[in-house]
C-alpha positions in Angstrom: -183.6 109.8 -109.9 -184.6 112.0 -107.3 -182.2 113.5 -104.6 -182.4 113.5 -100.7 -182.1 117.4 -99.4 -178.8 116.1 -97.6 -177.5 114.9 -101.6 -178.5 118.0 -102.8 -176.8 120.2 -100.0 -173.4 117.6 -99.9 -173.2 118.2 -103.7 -173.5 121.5 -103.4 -170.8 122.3 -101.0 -168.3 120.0 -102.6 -169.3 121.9 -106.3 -168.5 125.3 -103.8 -165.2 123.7 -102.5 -163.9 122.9 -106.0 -164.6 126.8 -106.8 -163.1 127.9 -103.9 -159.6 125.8 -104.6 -159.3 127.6 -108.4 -160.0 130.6 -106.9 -157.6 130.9 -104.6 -154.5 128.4 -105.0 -152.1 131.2 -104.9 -153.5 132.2 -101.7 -153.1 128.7 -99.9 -149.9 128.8 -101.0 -149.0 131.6 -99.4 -151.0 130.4 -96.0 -149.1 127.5 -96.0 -145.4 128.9 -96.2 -146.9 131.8 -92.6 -146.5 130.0 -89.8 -150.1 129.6 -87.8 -152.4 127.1 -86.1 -153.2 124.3 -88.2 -157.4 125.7 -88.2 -156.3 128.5 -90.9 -155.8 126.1 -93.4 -159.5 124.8 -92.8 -160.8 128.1 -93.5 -159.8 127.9 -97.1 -162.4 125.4 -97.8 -165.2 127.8 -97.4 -166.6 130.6 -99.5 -165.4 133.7 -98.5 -168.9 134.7 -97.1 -168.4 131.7 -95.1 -165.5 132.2 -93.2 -165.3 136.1 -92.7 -165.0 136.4 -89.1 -167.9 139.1 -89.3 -170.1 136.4 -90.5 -172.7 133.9 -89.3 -171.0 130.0 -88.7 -173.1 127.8 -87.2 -169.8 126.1 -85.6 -169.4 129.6 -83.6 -170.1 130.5 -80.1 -172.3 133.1 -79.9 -170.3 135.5 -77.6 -168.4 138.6 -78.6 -165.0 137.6 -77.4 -165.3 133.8 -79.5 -161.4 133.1 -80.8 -160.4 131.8 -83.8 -160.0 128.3 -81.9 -163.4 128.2 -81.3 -164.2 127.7 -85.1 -164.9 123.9 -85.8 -164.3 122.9 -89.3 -167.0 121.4 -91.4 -166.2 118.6 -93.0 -169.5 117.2 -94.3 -173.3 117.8 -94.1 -174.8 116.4 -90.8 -178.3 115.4 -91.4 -181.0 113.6 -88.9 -184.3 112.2 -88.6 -187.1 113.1 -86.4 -190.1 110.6 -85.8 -192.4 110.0 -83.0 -192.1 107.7 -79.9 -195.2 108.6 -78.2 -197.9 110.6 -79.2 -196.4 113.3 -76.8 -192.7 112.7 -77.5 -190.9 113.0 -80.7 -186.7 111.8 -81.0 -183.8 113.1 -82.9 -181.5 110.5 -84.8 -178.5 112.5 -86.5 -176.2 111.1 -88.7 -173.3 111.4 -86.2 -172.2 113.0 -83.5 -172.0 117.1 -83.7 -171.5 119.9 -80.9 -173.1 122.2 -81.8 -176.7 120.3 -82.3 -175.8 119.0 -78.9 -176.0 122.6 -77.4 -178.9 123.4 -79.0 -180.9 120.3 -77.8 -180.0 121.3 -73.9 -181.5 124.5 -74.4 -185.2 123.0 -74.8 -187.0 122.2 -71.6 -188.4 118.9 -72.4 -185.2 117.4 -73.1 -184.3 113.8 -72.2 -181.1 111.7 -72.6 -181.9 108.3 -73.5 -178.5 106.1 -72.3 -179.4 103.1 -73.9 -180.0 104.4 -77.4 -177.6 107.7 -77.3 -180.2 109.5 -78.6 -182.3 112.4 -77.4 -186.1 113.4 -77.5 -188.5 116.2 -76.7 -192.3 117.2 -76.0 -194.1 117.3 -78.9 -194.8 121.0 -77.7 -191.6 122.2 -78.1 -191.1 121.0 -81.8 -191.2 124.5 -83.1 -189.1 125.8 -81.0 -186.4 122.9 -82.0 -186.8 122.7 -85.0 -186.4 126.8 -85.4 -183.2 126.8 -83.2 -181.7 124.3 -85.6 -183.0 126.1 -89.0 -180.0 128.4 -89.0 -177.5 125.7 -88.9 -178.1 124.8 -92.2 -177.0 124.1 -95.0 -174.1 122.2 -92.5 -177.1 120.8 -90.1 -180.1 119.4 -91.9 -182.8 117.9 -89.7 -185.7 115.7 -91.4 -189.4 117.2 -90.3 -192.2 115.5 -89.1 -194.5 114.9 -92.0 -197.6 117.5 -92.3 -200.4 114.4 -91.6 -198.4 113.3 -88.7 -198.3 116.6 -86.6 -202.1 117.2 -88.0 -203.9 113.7 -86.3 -201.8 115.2 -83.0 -203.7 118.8 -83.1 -206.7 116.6 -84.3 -209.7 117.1 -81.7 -211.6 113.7 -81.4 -214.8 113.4 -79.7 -214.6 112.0 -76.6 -216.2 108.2 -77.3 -217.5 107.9 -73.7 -220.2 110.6 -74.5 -221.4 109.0 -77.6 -225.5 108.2 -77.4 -225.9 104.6 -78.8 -229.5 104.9 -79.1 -230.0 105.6 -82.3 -228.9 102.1 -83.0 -231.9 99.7 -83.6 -232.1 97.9 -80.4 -232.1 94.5 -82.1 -228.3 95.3 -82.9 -227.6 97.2 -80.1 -228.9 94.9 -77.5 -226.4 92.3 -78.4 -223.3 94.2 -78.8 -221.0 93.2 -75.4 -219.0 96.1 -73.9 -215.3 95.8 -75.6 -217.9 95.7 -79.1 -219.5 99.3 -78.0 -216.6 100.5 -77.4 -215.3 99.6 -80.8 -218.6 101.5 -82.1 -217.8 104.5 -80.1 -214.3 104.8 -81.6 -216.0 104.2 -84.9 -218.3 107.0 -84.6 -216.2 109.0 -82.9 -214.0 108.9 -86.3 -216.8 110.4 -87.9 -217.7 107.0 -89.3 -214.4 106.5 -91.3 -212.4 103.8 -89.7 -210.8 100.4 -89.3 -212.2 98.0 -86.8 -209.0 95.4 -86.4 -209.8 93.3 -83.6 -208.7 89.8 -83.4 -210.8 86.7 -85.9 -213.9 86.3 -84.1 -214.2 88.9 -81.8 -217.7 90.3 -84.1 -216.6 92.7 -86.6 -219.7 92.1 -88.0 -221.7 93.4 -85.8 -219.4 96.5 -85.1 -219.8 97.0 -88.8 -223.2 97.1 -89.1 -223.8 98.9 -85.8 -221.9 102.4 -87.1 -223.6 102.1 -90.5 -226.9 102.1 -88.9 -225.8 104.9 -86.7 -225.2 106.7 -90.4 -228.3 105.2 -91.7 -229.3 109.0 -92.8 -226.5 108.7 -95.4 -227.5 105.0 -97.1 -227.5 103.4 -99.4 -224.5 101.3 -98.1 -222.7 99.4 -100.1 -220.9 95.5 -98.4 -217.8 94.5 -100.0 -217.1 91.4 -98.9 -215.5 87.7 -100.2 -218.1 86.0 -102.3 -218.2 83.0 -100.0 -219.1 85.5 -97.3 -222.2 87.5 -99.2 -225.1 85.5 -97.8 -223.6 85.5 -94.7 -223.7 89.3 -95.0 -227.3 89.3 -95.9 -228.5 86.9 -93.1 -226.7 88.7 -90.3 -228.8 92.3 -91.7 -231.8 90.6 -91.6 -230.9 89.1 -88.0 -229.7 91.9 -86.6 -231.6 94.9 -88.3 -235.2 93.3 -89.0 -236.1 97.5 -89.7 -235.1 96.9 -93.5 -237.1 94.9 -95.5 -235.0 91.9 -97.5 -236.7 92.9 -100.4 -234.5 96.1 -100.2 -231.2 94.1 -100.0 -229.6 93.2 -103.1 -226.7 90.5 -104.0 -225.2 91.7 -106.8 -223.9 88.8 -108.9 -224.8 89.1 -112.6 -225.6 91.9 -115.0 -229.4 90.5 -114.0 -229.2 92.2 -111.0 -228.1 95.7 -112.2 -231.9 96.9 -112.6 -232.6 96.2 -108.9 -229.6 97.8 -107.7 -230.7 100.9 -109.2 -233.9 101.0 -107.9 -234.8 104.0 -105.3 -235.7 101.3 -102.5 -232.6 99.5 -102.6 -231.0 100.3 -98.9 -228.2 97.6 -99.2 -225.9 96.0 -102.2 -223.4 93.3 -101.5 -220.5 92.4 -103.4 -218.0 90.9 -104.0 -214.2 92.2 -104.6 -214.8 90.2 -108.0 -217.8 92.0 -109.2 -216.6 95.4 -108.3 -214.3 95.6 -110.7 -216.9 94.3 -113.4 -219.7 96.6 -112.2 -217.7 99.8 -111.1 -220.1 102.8 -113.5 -223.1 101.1 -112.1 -221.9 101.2 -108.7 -220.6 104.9 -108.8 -223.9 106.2 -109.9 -225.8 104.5 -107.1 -223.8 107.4 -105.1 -223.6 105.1 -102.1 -223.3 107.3 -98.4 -221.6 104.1 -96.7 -219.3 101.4 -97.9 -218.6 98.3 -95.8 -215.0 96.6 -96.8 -214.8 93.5 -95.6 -211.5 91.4 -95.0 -209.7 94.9 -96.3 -206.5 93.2 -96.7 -206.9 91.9 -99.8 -206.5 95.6 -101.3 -202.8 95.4 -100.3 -201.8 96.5 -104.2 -202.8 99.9 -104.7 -202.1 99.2 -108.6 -204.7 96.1 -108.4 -208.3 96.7 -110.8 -210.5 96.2 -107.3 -208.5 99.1 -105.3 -208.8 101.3 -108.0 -212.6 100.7 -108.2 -213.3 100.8 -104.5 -210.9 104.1 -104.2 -213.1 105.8 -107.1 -216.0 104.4 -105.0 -215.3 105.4 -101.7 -214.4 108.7 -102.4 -218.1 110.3 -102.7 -219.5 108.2 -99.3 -219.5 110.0 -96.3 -218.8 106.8 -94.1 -215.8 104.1 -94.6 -215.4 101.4 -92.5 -213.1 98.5 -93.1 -212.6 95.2 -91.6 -210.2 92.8 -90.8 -208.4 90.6 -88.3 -205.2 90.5 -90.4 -204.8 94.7 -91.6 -200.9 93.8 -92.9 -199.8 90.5 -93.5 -196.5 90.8 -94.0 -195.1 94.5 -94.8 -195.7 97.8 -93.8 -196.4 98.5 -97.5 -199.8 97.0 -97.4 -201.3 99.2 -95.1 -200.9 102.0 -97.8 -204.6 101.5 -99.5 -206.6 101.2 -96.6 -205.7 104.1 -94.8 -206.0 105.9 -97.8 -209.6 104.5 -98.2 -210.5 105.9 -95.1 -208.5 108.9 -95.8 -208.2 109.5 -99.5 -206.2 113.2 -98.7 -203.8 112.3 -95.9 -200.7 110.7 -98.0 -199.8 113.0 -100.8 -198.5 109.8 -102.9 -197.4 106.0 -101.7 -193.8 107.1 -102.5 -193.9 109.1 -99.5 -195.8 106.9 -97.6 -193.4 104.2 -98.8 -190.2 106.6 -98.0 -191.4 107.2 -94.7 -192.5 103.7 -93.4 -191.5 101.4 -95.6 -187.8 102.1 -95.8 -188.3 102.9 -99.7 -185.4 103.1 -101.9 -184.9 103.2 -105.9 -183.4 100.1 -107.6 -183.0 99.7 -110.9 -186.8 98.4 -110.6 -188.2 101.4 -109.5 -189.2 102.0 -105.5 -188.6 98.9 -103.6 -191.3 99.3 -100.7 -190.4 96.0 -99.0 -188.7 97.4 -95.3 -189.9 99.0 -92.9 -188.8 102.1 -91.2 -190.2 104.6 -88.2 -192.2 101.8 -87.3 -193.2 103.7 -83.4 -194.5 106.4 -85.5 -196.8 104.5 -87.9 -198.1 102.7 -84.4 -199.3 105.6 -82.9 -200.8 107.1 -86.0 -202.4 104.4 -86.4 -204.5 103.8 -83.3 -204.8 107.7 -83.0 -206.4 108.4 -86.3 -207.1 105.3 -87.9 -208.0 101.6 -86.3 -208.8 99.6 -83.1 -207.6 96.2 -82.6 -208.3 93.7 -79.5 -207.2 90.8 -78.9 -208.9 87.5 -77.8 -206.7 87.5 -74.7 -207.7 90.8 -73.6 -211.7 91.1 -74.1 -212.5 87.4 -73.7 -211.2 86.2 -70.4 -213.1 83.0 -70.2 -211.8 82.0 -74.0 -209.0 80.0 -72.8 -205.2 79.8 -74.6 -204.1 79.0 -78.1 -201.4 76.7 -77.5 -199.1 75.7 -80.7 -197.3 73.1 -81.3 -194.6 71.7 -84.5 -194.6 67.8 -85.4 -190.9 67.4 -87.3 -192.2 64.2 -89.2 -190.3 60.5 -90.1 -187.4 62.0 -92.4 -188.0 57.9 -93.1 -191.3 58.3 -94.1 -190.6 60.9 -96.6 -190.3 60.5 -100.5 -187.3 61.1 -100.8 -185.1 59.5 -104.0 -181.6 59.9 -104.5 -181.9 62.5 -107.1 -184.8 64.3 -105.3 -182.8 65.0 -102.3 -180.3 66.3 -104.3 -183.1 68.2 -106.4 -184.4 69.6 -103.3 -181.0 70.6 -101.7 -180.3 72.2 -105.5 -183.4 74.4 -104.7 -182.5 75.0 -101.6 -179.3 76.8 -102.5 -180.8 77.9 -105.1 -183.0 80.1 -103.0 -180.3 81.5 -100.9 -177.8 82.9 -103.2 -180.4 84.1 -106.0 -181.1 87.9 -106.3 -183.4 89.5 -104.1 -185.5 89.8 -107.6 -185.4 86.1 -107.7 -185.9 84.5 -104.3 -189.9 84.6 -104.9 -189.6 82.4 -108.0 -187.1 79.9 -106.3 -189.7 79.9 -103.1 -192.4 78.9 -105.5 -190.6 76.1 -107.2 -189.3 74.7 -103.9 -192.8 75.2 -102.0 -194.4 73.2 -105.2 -191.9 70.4 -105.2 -191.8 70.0 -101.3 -195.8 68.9 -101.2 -195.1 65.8 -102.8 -192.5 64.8 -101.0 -194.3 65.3 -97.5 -197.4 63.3 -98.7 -196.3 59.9 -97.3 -195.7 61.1 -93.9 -198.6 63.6 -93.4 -201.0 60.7 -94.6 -198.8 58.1 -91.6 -199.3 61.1 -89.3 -203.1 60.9 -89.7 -203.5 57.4 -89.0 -201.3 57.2 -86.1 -203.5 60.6 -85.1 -206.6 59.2 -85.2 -205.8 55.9 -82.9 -205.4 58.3 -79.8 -207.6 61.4 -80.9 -211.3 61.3 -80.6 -212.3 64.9 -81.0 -212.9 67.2 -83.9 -209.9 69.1 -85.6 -209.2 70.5 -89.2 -206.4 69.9 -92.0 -205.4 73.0 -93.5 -203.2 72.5 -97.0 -202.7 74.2 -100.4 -201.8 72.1 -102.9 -204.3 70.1 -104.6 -202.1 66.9 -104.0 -201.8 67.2 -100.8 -205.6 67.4 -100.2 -206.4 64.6 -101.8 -204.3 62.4 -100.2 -205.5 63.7 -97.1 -209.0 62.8 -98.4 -208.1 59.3 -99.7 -206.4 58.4 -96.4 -209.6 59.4 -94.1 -211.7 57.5 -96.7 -209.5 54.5 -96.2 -209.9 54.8 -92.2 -213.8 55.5 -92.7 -214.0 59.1 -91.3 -216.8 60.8 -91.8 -215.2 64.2 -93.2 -216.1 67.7 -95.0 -214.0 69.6 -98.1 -213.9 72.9 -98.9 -211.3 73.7 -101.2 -211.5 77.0 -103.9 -214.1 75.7 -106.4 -216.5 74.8 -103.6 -219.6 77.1 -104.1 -220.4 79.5 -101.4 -224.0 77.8 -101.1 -222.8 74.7 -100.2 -220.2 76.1 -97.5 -222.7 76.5 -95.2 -224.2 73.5 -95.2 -220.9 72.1 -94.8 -220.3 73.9 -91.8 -223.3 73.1 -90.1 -222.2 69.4 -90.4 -219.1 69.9 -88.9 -220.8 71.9 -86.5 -223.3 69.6 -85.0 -223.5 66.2 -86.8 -221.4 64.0 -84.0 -220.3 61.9 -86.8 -218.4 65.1 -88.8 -214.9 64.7 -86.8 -212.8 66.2 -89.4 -212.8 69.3 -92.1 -210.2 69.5 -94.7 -210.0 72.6 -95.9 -208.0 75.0 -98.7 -205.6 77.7 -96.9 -206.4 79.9 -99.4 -209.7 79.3 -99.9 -210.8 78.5 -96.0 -208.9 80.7 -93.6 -211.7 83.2 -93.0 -215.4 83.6 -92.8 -215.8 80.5 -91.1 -216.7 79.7 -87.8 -215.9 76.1 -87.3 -215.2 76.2 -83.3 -216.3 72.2 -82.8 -212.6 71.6 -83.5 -210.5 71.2 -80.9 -207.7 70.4 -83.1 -206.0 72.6 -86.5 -203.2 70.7 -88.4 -201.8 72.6 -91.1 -199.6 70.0 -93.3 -198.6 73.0 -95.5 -197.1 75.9 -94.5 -198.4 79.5 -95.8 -195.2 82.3 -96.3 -197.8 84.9 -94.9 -198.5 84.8 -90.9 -201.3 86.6 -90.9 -203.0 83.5 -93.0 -201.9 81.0 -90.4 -203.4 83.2 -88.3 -206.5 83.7 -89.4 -206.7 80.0 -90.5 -205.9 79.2 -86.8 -209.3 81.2 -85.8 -211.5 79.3 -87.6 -211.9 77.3 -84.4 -210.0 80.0 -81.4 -213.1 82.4 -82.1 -215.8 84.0 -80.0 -218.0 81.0 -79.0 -215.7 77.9 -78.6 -215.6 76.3 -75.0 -212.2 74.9 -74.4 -208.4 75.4 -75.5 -207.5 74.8 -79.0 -204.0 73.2 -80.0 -202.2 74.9 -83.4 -200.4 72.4 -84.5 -198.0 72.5 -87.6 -196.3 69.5 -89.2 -192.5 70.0 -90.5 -189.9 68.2 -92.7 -186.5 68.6 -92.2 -184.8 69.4 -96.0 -187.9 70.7 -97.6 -188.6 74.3 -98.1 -190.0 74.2 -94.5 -186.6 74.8 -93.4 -186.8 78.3 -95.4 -190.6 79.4 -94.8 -190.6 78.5 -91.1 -188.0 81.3 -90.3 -189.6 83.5 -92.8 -193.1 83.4 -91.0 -191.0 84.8 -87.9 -189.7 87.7 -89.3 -192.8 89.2 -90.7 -193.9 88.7 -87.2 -191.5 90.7 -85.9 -192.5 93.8 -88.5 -196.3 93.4 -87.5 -195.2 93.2 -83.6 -193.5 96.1 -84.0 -196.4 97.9 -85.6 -198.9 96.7 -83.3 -200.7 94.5 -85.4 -200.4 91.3 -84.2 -198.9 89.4 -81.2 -198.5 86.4 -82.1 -195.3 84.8 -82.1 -194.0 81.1 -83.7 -191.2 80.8 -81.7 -191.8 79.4 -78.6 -194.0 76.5 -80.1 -193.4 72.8 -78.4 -191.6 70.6 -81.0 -192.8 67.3 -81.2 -191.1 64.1 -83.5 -193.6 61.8 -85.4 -193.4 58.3 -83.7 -190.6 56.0 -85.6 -188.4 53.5 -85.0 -185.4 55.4 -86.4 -183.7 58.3 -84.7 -184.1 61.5 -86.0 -181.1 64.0 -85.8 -181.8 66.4 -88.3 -184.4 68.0 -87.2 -186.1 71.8 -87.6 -186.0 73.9 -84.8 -187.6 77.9 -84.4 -185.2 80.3 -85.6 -184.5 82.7 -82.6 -184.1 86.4 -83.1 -180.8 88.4 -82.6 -181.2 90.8 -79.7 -178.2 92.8 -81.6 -180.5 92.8 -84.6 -182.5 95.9 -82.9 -181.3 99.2 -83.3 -180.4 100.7 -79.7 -183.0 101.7 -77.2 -185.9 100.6 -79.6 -187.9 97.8 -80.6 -187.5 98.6 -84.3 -185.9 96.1 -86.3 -182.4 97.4 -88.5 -183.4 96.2 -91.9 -183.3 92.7 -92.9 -182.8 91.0 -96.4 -186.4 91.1 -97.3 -188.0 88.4 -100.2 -188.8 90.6 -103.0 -191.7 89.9 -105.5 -191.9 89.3 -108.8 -194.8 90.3 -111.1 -197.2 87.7 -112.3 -194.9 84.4 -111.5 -197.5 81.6 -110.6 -197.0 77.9 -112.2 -200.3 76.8 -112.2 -203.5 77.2 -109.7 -201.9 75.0 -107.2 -199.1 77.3 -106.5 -199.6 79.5 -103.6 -200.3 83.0 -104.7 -197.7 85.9 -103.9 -197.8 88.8 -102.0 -198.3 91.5 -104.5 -201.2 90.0 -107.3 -201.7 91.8 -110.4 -204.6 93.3 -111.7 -206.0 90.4 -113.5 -205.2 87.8 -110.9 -206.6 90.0 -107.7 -209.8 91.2 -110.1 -210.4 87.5 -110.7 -209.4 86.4 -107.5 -212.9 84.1 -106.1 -212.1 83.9 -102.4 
């Protein structure tokens, strides 16, 4: 296992110490029986090189006349941690409190004394200078260095985005692109082409896309990698949008068929799915692609998954990388990993150090658990110096108005609930909170699965009394497959005119799906998978989302949430998320808000579940028990920041799924993600 430099160092000086005690026992002795300040006897725990007063001791004053008292005894190895606040401020976190360090940090200029956090920081310009003024102190003062990559995007000159020419753009394209979207061009250019565009769910990533590919068009072929139900969409929008290449030169790859087409000379632009990749990776690599287009890039969380190795092996000869998504983490710091090093395949010498650095990563018995977070400030700023752009609905579309959310806590009366399943459930329940971190994910997943059942009766009551006071449009998002078809069989029995799309609906038929929601006046309702549904659609005719499941990853709600709060839509949407007390509700719905709180931090989302309106479902019983949002600790910050001190995380396991109705966790393995048909 390896060692921290501060292990290595302590472990050294106690090895010295034991040395130093053998050596000269007959000497303490002596010391001992003299009379003399009490400091002598410290001296004896140092090599002789050590403390000779003709020698170098960091714990010295650096005057001629220093005494004897001057000496402070070191006792153990003070080590710290340095990590940016602000691109032009860096801090200084040591391990405790030491004089000497202090001294040295009131001789830099750009010093400043935070009160609120104790801590101290510095202009970025005078790290050198620091960090050499502290260099002598060690081995008894060991400060942690900014990482290479970190101080490099800093020096990093960037081309200033307001002076980039969008005319080489074809003017179908660039004639529709609104201001906050040329901007997000101009930062991808500006990137040289190798970027994330991050912005909110249906702000036109699309057409951001497409607009710095044809700016590269010199370097095509380009290569789309997208979700299979979202390849024809691809297609269409090229066509729309650049009319300049011919749709005989775009190619769908899909089966072994179209291999001989992909290799032709003419072909300008393949599309693919995540699927295919991995069963078509050779062919792809010898087309020697100059662009690659990754489309909801999340999904390439696991940097050990078949489709991230492909795409890496890919990406690495093409001259231009751009990724999308509205959701770049879901949950974890951890996930960010593969994408940045898709867009930068040499700036993280390993995810062990990536995962050290921001991820809090520690050895278990397990290997590397990569499940914190740590230097969170540091990632943000690296991240929208070097590496994406995000914007939210709220701040480019002024006239889209507010997202309001809302949780129903539903008829405890109304729900299934036996003797023996309460009990069941409650067994779970505890189940869940005293298993081993290694552990918890299994428990989730068998609580989650046994919950959906119970919930039926009252989700189906909820509809009904719905839909005697609600005329407009709205969507039902669930996961398991018995919850949506009792969903289905109760707006059968009412006689709403409804559409499904669940996993095994074929991309084809999507579309004409959403067009019916979209403008037949008699489509009020979609009922759709949260797996399956939560992006690529644009189904803003709803005025209404319900989710009757819950998802354990926020940025699915999210982006399940924009299906209808997206670019286009005229009018506020209502979130609205139905809750039942004693089901494993009560675990996920505090869950959510946590990983919240780690993508708030990192600047990549801010959205927040806690200040929803709760609502009861009508019933002629009182309800006590009710859920309620879990509110965070304000001591559960460290001082003078808005990082979070790590929390007890939910670990994976590898491969744990019951069957296909079974939500899918966070980390896939390579045969799930490779044959994972979004």
């Amino acid at each position: 296992m390896a060692c921290s430099k501060e292990e290595i160092e302590r472990k050294r000086l106690a090895a010295l110490e034991k040395i130093k005690n053998k050596l000269s026992q007959s000497a303490q002795q002596n010391v001992n029986k003299s009379p003399g300040p009490s400091y002598t006897n410290n001296f004896s725990r140092y090599p002789r090189d050590i403390s000779n007063s003709n020698a170098f001791h960091p714990y010295t004053r650096n005057d001629k006349n220093n005494s004897v008292e001057s000496y402070v005894p070191v006792t153990k190895v003070v080590s710290g941690t340095v990590y940016l606040i602000s691109e032009d401020r860096f801090e200084v976190n040591p391990s405790e409190f030491c004089t000497p360090l202090i001294n040295i940090f009131k001789t830099i200029p750009s010093k400043s004394y935070d009160t609120k956090s104790k801590l101290w920081n510095f202009s970025i310009h005078d790290y050198e200078q620091l960090m050499s003024k502290v260099a002598p102190l060690a081995p008894h003062i060991v400060l942690g260095t900014l990482p290479h990559y970190v101080l490099k995007i800093l020096k990093e000159n960037i081309v200033n985005p307001n002076s980039i020419d969008l005319s080489p753009i074809e003017s179908t394209l660039r004639n529709k692109l609104m201001p906050f979207q040329e901007d997000g061009v101009r930062f991808g250019i500006a990137r040289r082409g190798r970027c994330m565009i991050a912005d909110d769910m249906g702000l036109g990533k699309t057409f951001q896309a497409l607009a710095i590919a044809d700016y590269y068009k010199h370097n095509w072929p380009l290569l789309i990698v997208t979700t299979s139900s979202m390849r024809h969409t691809w297609q269409s929008k090229i066509h729309e949008l650049l009319p300049s290449v011919p749709m005989m030169n775009i190619v769908t790859l899909i089966t072994g068929k179209d291999a001989q087409m992909v290799a032709d000379r003419q072909t300008e632009v393949v599309i693919v799915s995540y699927k295919i990749t991995t069963m078509h990776t050779d062919l792809l690599k010898n087309k020697k692609f100059g662009a690659v287009i990754i489309d909801e890039s999340h999904y390439l969380k696991s940097h050990k998954a078949q489709c991230t190795v492909a795409l890496l092996s890919i990406s690495r000869q093409c001259s231009r990388v751009i990724l999308l998504s509205g959701t770049p983490a879901l949950s974890r710091p951890a996930e960010l990993y593969t994408q940045l090093s898709l867009i930068e395949p040499k700036m993280f010498t390993s995810y062990t150090e990536y995962g050290k650095r921001y991820c809090a990563g520690k050895q278990t018995n397990f290997g590397w658990d990569m499940s914190g977070q740590s230097n969170l400030s540091e990632l943000q700023i690296i991240l929208q110096k070097r590496f994406l752009i995000r914007r939210t609905k709220e701040q480019v579309l002024t006239k889209l108005e507010e997202k309001t959310r809302e949780t129903v806590i539903l008829d405890q009366t109304l729900l299934q609930f036996s003797k023996e399943e309460q009990q069941g459930l409650s067994q779970m329940a505890e189940a869940y909170t005293r298993s081993k971190p290694t552990d918890k994910h299994a428990a989730l997943i068998t609580f989650f699965s046994e919950s959906a059942a119970i919930k039926i009766p009252a989700i189906c009551k909820y509809l009904k009394q719905l839909l005697k006071e609600f005329t407009g449009k709205f969507l039902v998002f669930a996961h398991h497959r018995n919850v949506i078809e009792a969903i289905c069989s109760t707006l059968d029995e009412i006689g709403i005119h409804y559409i499904c799309i669940v996993g095994s609906t074929p991309a084809h038929t999507r579309a004409d799906l959403v067009d019916k929601f979209q403008h037949s006046p008699t489509c009020r309702c979609g009922v759709l998978s949260i797996t399956a549904a939560n992006s690529g659609l644009t189904l803003t005719a709803a005025d209404l989302v319900l989710f009757a499941e819950l998802h354990w990853n926020p940025g699915i709600l999210s982006q399940a949430e924009s299906r209808a709060h997206r670019l286009g839509r005229a009018g506020a949407v209502c979130a609205r998320y139905l809750l039942a007390s004693g089901t494993a509700d009560d675990v996920m719905w505090p869950l959510l808000q946590d990983k919240l709180h780690v993508l708030n931090n990192v600047g990549l989302s801010k959205d927040s579940f806690e200040d929803t309106t709760v609502k009861h479902q009508e019933s002629k019983t009182n309800i006590t028990q009710y859920l309620s949002p879990c509110r965070p600790n304000k001591s559960n910050f460290i001082p003078g920041t808005n990082i979070r001190k790590e929390s007890q995380n939910v670990s994976q396991t590898n491969g744990q799924t019951d069957s296909i109705d079974n939500f899918l966790e966070d980390d896939e393995g390579d045969e799930l993600l490779a044959n994972f048909d979004l």
